[in-house]
N, C-alpha and C positions, 0 to 999 in steps of 0.2 A: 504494500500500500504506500504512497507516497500521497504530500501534502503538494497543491498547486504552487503554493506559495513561499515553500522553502526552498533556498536557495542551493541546498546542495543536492534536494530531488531533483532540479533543472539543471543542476549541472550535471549530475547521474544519466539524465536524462538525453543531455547534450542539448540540451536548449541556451546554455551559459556556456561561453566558451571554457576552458582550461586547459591548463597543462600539465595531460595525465601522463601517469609516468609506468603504471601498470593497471592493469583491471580482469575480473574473471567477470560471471553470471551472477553473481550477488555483491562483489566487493568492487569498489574503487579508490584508487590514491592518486593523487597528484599535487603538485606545488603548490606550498601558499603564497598568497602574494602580497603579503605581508612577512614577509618570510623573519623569524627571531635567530635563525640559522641558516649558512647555505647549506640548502638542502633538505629544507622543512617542508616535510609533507606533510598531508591530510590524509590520513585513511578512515573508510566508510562503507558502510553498508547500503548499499542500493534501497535498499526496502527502509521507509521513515520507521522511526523510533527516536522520540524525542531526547532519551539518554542511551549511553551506551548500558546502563543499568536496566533497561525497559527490554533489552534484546533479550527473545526467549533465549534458554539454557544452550541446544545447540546450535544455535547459529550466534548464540556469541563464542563458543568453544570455536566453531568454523572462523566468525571473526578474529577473534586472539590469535588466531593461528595462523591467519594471512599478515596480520602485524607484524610478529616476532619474524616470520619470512622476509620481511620489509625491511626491517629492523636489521637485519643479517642484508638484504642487500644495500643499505647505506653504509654501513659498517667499510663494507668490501668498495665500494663507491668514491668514498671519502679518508679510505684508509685510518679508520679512527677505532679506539679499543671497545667505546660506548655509543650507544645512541640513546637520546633522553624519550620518556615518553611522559605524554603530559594527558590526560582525560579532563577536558575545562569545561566545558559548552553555554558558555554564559552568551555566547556571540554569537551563533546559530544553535536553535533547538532542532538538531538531529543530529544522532549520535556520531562519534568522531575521535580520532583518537591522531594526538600531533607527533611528529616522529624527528627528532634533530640530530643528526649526527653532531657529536661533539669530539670538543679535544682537548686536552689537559691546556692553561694557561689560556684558552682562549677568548678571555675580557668576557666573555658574557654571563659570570655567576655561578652560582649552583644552579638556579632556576631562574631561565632569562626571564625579564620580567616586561621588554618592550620589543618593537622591532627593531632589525640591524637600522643603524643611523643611516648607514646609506644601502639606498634599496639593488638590486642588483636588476639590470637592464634587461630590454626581453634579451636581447640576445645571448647576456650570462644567465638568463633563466633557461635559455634554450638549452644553451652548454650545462648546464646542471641537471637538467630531463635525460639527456642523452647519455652522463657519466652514471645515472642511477640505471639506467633504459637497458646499458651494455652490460652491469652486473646481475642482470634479471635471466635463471637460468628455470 
């Protein structure tokens, strides 16, 4: 079931452009564009559910599951030891889980708390789709 009016049904949807970076039949991720990392995706479940807590039992098991795979490909993408994940939804109600590859010493906290100050251009957004795109096996 999906809502007309959320923004990430329309984008699930492909009615809102994006830059997806992977997808199956029920999941999708791609770039934020506010990105608090390069490299910060959104991953999602096609089907609405206002929190990722509302997702029935297996298909949030199915979800977690394509995350940590996600998770392991920014890892590989970004050559870094951790990738941060953040569960917020204060900003769109449908469930979502934000994924940042991080790296030791890298000015942005234990839990970034804003976006990077300078935003990265489509064309380094491009280049960042494409180095996550290549470690997708």
């Amino acid at each position: 079931m999906n809502k007309p009016n959320c923004i990430f049904c329309r984008i699930a949807k492909g009615e809102i452009p994006s830059i997806k970076v992977w997808e199956d039949e029920k999941h999708l991720a791609f770039l934020d564009i506010r990105p608090y990392a390069k490299g910060h995706i959104l991953v999602i479940p096609k089907s609405h559910s206002d929190w990722v807590w509302d997702i029935k039992n297996k298909e949030y098991l199915e979800f977690m599951k394509r995350v940590k795979y996600l998770a392991g490909v920014l890892r590989r993408a970004f050559d870094t030891d951790w990738v941060e994940e953040i569960i917020a939804g204060i900003g769109v109600s449908h469930a979502h889980i934000h994924l940042l590859p991080r790296k030791e010493n890298d000015g942005l906290g234990e839990i970034p708390k804003q976006p990077l100050s300078v935003m990265p251009s489509e064309g380094e957004m491009e280049e960042i789709a494409r180095r996550i795109i290549k470690e997708i096996r």
